[in-house]
Structure formats: structure tokens, C-alpha cells
C-alpha positions as CSV (number, residue, x, y, z in Angstrom):
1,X,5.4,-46.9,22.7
2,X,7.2,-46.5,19.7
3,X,9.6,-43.8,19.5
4,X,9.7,-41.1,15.9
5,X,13.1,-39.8,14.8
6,X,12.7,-36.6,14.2
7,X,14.8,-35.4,11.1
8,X,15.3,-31.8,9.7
9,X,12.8,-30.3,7.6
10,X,13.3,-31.0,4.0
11,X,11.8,-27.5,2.9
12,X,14.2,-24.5,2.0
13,X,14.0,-21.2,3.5
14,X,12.2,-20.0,0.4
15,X,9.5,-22.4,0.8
16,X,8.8,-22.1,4.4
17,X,7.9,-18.4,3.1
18,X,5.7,-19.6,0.2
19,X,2.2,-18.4,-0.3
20,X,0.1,-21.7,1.2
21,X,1.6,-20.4,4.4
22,X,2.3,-16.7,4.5
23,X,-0.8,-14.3,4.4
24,X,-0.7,-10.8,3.0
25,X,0.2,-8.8,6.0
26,X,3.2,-11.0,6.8
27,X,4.1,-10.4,3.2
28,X,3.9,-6.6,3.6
29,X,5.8,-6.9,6.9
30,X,8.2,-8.7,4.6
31,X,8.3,-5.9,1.9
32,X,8.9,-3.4,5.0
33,X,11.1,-5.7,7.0
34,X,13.4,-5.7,3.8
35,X,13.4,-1.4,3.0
36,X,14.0,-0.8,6.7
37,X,17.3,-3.2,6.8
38,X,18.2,-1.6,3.5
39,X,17.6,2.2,5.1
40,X,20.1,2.0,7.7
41,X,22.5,0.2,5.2
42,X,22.0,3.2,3.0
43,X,21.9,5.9,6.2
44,X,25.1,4.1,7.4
45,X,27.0,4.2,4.2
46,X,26.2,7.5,3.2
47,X,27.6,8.8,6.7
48,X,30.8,6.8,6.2
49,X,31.5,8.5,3.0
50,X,34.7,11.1,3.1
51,X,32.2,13.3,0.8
52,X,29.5,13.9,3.5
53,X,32.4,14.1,6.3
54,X,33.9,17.3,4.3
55,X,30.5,19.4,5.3
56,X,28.7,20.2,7.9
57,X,25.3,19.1,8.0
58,X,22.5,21.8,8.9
59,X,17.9,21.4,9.2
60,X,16.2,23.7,7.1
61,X,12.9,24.6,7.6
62,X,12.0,25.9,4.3
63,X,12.8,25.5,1.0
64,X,14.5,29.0,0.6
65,X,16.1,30.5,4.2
66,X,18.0,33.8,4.2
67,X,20.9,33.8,6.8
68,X,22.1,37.7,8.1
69,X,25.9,37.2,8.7
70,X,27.4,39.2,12.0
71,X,30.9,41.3,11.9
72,X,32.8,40.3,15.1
73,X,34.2,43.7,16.0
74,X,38.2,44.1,15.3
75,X,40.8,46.0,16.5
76,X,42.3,46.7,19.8
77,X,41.5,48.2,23.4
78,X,41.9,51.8,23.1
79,X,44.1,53.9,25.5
80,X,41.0,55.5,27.2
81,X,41.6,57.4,30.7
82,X,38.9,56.7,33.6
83,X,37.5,60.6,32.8
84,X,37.1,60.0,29.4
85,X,33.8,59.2,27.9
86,X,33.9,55.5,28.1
87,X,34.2,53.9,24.0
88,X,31.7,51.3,23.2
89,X,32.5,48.3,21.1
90,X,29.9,47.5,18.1
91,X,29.6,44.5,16.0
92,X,28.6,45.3,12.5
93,X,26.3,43.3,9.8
94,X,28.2,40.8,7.4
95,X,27.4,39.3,4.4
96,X,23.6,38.3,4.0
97,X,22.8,34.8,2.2
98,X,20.4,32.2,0.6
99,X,20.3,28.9,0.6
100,X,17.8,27.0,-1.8
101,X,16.7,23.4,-1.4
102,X,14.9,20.8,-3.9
103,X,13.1,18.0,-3.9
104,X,13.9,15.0,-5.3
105,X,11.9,11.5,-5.2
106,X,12.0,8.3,-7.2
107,X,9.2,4.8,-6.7
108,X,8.9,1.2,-7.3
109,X,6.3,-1.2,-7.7
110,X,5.7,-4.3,-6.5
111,X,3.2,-7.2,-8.3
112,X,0.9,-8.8,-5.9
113,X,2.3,-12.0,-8.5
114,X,5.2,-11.5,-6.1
115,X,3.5,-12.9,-3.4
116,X,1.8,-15.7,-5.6
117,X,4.7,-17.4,-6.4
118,X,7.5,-16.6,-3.8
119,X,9.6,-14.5,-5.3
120,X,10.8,-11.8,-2.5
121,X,14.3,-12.0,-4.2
122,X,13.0,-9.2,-7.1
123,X,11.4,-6.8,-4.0
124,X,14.8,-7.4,-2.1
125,X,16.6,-6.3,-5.6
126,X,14.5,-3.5,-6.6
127,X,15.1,-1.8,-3.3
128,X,18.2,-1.8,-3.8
129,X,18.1,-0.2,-7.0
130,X,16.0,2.5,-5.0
131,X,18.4,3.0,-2.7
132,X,21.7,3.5,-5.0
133,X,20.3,6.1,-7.4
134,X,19.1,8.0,-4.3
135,X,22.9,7.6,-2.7
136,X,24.4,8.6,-5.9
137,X,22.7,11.7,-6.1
138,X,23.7,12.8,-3.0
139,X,27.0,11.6,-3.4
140,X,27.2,13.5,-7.0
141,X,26.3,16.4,-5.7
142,X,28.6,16.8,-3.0
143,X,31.1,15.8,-5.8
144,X,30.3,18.2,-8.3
145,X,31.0,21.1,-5.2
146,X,34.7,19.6,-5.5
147,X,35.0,19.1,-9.4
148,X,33.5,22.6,-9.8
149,X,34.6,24.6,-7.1
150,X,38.1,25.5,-8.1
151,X,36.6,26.4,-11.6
152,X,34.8,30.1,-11.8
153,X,33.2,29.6,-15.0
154,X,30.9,26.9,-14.1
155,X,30.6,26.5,-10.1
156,X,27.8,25.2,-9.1
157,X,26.8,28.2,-6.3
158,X,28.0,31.2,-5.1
159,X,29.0,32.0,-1.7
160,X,27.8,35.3,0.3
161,X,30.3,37.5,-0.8
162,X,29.5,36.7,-4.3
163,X,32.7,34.4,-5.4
164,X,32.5,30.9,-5.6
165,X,34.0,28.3,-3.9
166,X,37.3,29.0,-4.6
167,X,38.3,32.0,-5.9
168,X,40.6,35.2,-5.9
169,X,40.3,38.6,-4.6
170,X,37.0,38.5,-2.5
171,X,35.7,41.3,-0.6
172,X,35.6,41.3,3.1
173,X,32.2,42.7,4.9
174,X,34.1,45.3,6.6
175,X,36.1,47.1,3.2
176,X,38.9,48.7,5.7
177,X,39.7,44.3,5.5
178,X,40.3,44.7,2.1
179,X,40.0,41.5,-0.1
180,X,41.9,38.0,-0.1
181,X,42.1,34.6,-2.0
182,X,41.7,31.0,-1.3
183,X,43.0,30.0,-4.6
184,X,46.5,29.1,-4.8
185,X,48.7,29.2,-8.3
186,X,48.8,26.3,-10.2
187,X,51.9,24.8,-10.1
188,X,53.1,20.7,-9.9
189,X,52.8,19.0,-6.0
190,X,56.2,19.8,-4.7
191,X,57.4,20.6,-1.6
192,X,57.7,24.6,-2.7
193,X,53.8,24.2,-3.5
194,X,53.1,22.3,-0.2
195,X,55.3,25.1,1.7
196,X,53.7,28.3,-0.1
197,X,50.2,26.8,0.7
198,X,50.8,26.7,4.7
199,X,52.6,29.8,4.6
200,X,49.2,31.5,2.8
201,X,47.2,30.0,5.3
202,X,48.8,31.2,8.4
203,X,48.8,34.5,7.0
204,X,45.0,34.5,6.4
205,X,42.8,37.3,7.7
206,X,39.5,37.0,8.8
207,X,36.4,39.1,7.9
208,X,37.7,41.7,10.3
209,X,41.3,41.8,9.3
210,X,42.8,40.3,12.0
211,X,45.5,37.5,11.4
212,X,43.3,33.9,11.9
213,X,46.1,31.6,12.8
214,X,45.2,29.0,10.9
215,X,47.2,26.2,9.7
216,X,46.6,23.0,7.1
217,X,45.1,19.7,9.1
218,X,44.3,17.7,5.7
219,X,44.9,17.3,1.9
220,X,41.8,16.8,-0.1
221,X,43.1,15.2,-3.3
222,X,42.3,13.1,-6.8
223,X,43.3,9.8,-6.9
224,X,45.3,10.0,-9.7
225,X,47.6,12.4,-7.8
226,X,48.0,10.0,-4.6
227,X,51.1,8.9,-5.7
228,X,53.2,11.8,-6.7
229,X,51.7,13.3,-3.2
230,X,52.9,9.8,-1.1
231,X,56.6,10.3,-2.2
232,X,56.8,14.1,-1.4
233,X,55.2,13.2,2.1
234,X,57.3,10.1,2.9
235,X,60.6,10.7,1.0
236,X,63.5,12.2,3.4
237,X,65.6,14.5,1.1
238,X,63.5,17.2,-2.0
239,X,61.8,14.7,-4.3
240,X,63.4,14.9,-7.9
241,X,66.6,16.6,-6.8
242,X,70.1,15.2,-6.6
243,X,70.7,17.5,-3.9
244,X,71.1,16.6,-0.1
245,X,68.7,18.7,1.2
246,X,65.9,18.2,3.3
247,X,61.9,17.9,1.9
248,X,60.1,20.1,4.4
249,X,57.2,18.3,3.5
250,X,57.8,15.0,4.7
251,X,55.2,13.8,7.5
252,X,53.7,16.6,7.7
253,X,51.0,16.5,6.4
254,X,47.5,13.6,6.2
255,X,45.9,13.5,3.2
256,X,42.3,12.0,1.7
257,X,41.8,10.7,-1.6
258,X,38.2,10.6,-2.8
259,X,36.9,8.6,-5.7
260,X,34.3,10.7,-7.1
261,X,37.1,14.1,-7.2
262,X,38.0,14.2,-10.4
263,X,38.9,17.6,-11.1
264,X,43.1,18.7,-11.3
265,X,43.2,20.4,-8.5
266,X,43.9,19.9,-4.5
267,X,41.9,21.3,-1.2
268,X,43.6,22.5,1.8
269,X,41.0,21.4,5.0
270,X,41.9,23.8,8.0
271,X,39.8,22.7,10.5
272,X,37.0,20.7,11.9
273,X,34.5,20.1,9.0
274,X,31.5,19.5,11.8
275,X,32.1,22.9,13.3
276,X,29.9,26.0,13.2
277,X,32.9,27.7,11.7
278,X,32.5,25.3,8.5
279,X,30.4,27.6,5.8
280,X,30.6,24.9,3.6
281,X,27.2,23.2,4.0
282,X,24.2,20.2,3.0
283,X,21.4,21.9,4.3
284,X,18.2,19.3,4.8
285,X,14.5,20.3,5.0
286,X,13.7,16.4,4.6
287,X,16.4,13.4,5.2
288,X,15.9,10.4,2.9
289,X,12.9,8.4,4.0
290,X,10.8,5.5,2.7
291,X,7.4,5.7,2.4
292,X,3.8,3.4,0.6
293,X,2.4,4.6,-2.1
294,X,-1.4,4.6,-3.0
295,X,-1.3,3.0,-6.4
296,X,-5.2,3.1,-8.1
297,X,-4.1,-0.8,-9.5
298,X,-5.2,-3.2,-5.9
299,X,-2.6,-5.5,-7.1
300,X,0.4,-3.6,-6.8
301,X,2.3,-2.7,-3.3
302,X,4.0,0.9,-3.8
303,X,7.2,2.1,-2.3
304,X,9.2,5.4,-2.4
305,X,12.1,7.7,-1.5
306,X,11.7,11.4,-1.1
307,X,14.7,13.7,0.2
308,X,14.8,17.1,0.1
309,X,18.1,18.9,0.3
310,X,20.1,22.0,-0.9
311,X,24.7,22.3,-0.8
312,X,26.3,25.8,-0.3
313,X,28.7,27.7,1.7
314,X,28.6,31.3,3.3
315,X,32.5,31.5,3.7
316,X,35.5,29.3,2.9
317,X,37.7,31.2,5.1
318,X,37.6,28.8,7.5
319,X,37.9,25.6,6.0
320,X,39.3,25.7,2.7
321,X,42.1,27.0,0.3
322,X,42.6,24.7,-3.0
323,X,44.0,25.7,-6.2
324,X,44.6,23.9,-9.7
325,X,47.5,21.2,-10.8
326,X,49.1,20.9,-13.5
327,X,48.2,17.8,-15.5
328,X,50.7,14.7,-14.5
């Protein structure tokens, strides 16, 4: 009985997919096989981004939502003796505040003459297109919080005492508080700057006047800054000096550059960004996700992306303090 070789299949992998043998559900399972790898590539590269790990991310059920801040009661224990009338502790009513979401969505079409004549590499290319604009929006707006946020005249929302981002002399929701700043002076990134930064944040107050004991876990920065901010954090003696004294600053600080902060100016993070304490938020009513579209034309496959999502921040007290630089 004679005996076949059997040799490897001259036809590509682009062939073996070719219309004489694929049918037009496995081409749709195709179509969908190819958004759902690209999905999590998107989900997993948005979540890796230091943008989305600066705020905390919250569900909203509705497209406006209304949030009733509570005072945590301040002061001390009384001196009260056991046949006194017994003093009763009260929490009162903070700031109250809005947070406002919007839609945004974006399609593309496929040709059933995709399916005619092999060509998946356009679907696989087009889904990608859908995909970046939708990351870049997100990842612009989460941006435009840091470019803008330091500058009162054009910040992109308010917080719930009515100042923006960052800002000077804000009210507390008990007035015997009296007001405070998160914005520090502008100066050049020195070790006096780095120094009068920490100090202001370990003498912050919180809503109800009491000291908050906070100190400075991260540097939020430009990129254009990284360098001047790498010597005064790895250089032994004051950087610029000819004097033999020791930079305060060195090691002491970890800092984060982020490509898409362009503004002059510099964050101070002062705590966990994932924590309830974080006011600074990206509030979601819908997550990115892919869906068909109906088109009237029988000939064309439909796909698109619809996310629904809304950025603001009850109170900074917790998380930041940034100021201005001066040009380098």
C-alpha cells in the first residue's frame, strides 16, 4: 500500500479565512472576536494610566446626583461632673454638591465587501481607531483637571465650597474653621519650596478646624520639570549653592511625571488616591462598552462605543495642594 507524505499546507492564514470557506456568522464572530480582544486592551491600558490612578473612581446612577456633605463634630471632651446634665455631641451638615455626567459615543461601519474578499485587516484597523479616540477623551479630560486646576480663571469645575481645584482662601462648613489654601506661591523647585510645601501640609486643618496631620506621599509633575526636580531629590549638599550645607530634600520625596500635564505648575498627593477620603473623582453612570448597530443598509455590519461619565471633586483637603512654577 503506497504510503502519502504529508506536507504543510501551502495556504496562508489569510486564505484559510477566505470567503469559499468562512460563512457569515463565523465572520461576525470574527468582527466580535476582534472588538472584545481590543476592549480589554483598551480597559487594561486605561487602568494602567497614572491619569486614572490620581482619582478615585465612583457609579452614578443618574446623570445629575446631588451629594449632602456631613460635619464630623470637633473639639474636645468637656469637663462635665456625673450631676451635670450630660452634653451631647452633634455632627452638623457640610457642604452640599453636584456632580453632572455626559454622554459621549462614536460608530464604525463595516462593508459586507469585507467579507467578499478577505480583508479583516481594515475591521481589525478601524477598531482600533474606535478605541483611541474614546481612550483620548477620557484621558484629556482627566488631563485638562491638572492643566486647569491650578488656574482660577478657566477651571474646568468647581468644588462644593465653591473654589476650584486649587485655590486660596476657601471657606470651611463650620465658619468658627475659618478659611485655608491649597495653593502654594509660585516660586522655582528648590529645596525652600519643597520644605515650605510639607510644612503647609502638616499644618492643614480639616473642615472642623482640627490639625489633619497630613504629610506629602508624591510629586505630581510636568515633564519638562523632571529634571531640575531629580537633582534637588538626589543631590547631597543645596542644589546651586557653593555652600556645604545639606539639601533637606534629598530622598525624600517619589515623584510622577505625566505626559499629558502640561501646565507650570506641581501637585502635592497626600494620600491614597483610591480612598473614600479622595474628593477628587470620575464618576461613571455607563463604563465604555461595545455594542451592534442596526444600520437600514443589509450590507453593512455596525459597531459602537458609548461611555457615559462626569470628573469633579467635593474637597481637596485631603489629597492635594499644588501651586504654580516659574517658567525654566
Amino acid at each position: 500500500m503506497a504510503k502519502f507524505a504529508s506536507t504543510a499546507s501551502a495556504s496562508t492564514p489569510a486564505q484559510m479565512a477566505g470567503s469559499g470557506i468562512i460563512t457569515q456568522q463565523h465572520f461576525e464572530s470574527l468582527i466580535n472576536g476582534t472588538y472584545d480582544e481590543l476592549d480589554e486592551a483598551f480597559k487594561a491600558d486605561l487602568d494602567a494610566s497614572p491619569l486614572m490612578m490620581l482619582f478615585r473612581e465612583v457609579t452614578q446612577k443618574f446623570e445629575s446626583v446631588t451629594v449632602q456633605g456631613k460635619l464630623y463634630p470637633g473639639g474636645t471632651t468637656p469637663l462635665n461632673r456625673d450631676t451635670e446634665d450630660l452634653p451631647m455631641m452633634t455632627a452638623g451638615e457640610g457642604f452640599s454638591h453636584s456632580y453632572q455626567t455626559y454622554n459621549y459615543r462614536l460608530s464604525v461601519q463595516h462593508e459586507r465587501t469585507l467579507e467578499e474578499v478577505d480583508d479583516a485587516g481594515v475591521i481589525s484597523e478601524r477598531a482600533e481607531w474606535l478605541m483611541d479616540t474614546s481612550r483620548r477623551t477620557l484621558i484629556n479630560a482627566m488631563a485638562d483637571v491638572l492643566n486647569r486646576g491650578v488656574n482660577p480663571t478657566n477651571a474646568p469645575f468647581l468644588c462644593a465650597d465653591g473654589m476650584y481645584l486649587i485655590d486660596t482662601a476657601r471657606p470651611n462648613p463650620d465658619p468658627r474653621a475659618g478659611t485655608w489654601s491649597n495653593q502654594e506661591t509660585i516660586g522655582d523647585i528648590t529645596e525652600d519650596l519643597l520644605f515650605t510645601a510639607a510644612l503647609n501640609v502638616s499644618k492643614m486643618r480639616g473642615p472642623n478646624g482640627d490639625r489633619m496631620h497630613k504629610q506629602i506621599v508624591k510629586l505630581i509633575i510636568n515633564p519638562d520639570y523632571e529634571q531640575v526636580l531629580w537633582k534637588e531629590l538626589n543631590t547631597a549638599l543645596e542644589v546651586g549653592t557653593s555652600q556645604n550645607t545639606a539639601n533637606w530634600a534629598k530622598a525624600r520625596f517619589e515623584y510622577e511625571k505625566i505626559q499629558e500635564f502640561t501646565d507650570n505648575a506641581i501637585y502635592y498627593l497626600l494620600g491614597d488616591p483610591k480612598s473614600k477620603k479622595n474628593g477628587l473623582q470620575i464618576r461613571w453612570r455607563v463604563k465604555p462598552g461595545l455594542a451592534d448597530t442596526n444600520p437600514e443598509n443589509p450590507d453593512v455590519f455596525g459597531k459602537r462605543i458609548r461611555f457615559a461619565f462626569g470628573v469633579g471633586c467635593y474637597d481637596p483637603r485631603e489629597m492635594w495642594r499644588g501651586g504654580e512654577l516659574n517658567s525654566l
